[in-house]
C-alpha positions as CSV (number, residue, x, y, z in Angstrom):
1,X,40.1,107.7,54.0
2,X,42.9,109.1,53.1
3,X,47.1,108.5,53.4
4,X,49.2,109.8,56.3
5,X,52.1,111.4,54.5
6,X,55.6,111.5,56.7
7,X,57.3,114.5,56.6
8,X,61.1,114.1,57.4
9,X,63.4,117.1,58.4
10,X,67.2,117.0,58.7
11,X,68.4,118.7,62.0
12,X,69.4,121.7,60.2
13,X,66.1,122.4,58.7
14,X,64.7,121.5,62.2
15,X,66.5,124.5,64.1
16,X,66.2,126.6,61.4
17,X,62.6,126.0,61.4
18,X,62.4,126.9,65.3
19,X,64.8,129.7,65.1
20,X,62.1,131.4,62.7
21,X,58.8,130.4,64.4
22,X,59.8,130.4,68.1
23,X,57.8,128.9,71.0
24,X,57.0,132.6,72.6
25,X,55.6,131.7,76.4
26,X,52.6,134.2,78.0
27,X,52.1,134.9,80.9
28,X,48.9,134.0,82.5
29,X,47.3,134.1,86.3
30,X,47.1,130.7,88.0
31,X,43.7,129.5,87.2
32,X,43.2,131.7,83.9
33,X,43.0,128.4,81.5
34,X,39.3,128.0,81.9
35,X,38.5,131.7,82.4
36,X,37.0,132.3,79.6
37,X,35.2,129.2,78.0
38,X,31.9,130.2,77.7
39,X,32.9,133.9,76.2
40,X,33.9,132.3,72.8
41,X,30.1,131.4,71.9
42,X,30.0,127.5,73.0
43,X,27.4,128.3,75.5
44,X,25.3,129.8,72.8
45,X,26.1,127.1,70.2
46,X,25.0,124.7,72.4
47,X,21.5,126.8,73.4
48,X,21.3,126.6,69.9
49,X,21.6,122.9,69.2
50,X,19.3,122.3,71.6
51,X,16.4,124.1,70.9
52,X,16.1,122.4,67.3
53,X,15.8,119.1,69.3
């Protein structure tokens, strides 16, 4: 297993790291989260692990 390495940032660094990789929030329809969780190939992945059983 390997190490857990701590990263430490000053505050400085920490801002200056948001101000250039900001948090930019979507909008989505209430009830969109789950929409689409069988469109990204799961369903089919799972067809698939099945059938070599």
């Amino acid at each position: 297993m390997s190490e857990v390495k701590v990263w430490y940032m000053t505050e400085e660094e920490r801002l200056a790291y948001i101000k250039k990789h900001p948090i930019v929030p979507t909008k989505r329809k209430k009830g969109d989260s789950f929409a689409d969780i069988y469109s990204s190939g799961y369903e089919s992945a799972n067809r698939k692990r099945k059938a070599k059983r």
